[in-house]
C-alpha positions as CSV (number, residue, x, y, z in Angstrom):
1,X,-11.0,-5.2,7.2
2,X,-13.2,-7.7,9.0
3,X,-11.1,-10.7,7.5
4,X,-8.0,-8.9,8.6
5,X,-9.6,-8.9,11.7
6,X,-10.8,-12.4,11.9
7,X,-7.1,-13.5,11.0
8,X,-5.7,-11.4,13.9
9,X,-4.2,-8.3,12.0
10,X,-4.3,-4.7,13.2
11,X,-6.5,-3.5,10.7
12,X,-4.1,0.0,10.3
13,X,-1.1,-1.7,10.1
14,X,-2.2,-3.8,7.4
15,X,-3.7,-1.3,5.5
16,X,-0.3,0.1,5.7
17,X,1.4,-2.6,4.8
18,X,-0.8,-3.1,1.8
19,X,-0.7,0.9,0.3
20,X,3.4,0.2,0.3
21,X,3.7,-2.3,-1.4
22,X,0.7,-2.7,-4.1
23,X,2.1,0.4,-5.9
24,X,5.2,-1.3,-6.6
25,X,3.6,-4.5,-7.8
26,X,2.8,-5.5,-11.2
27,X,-1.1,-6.2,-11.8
28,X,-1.0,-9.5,-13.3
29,X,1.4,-10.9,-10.9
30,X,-1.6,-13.4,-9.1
31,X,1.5,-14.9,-6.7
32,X,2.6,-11.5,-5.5
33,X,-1.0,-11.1,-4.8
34,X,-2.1,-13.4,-2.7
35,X,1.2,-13.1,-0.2
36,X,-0.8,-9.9,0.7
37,X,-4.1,-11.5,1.6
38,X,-4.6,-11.4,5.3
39,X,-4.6,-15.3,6.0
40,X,-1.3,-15.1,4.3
41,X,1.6,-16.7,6.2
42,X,3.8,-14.9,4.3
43,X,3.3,-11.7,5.9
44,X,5.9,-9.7,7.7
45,X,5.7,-9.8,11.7
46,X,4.6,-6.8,13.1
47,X,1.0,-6.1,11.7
48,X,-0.4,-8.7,14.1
């Protein structure tokens, strides 16, 4: 949460971003993976 933080994300709207779509994700997809880390450019406006 802290690095969320430090990358400018509300913490609860990435959290909620995150529990949608990791259950739908396949565990050895590394790419997929790191689109969802919070320094990510690749994440959807909106959990700023």
């Amino acid at each position: 949460m802290e690095t969320a933080k430090e990358n400018g994300l509300n913490p609860t709207a990435y959290l909620t971003f995150l529990f949608e779509r990791m259950p739908n994700m396949g565990v050895t997809d590394e790419v997929a993976f790191e689109i969802l880390l919070p320094w990510s450019e690749a994440l959807p406006e909106g959990i700023e």
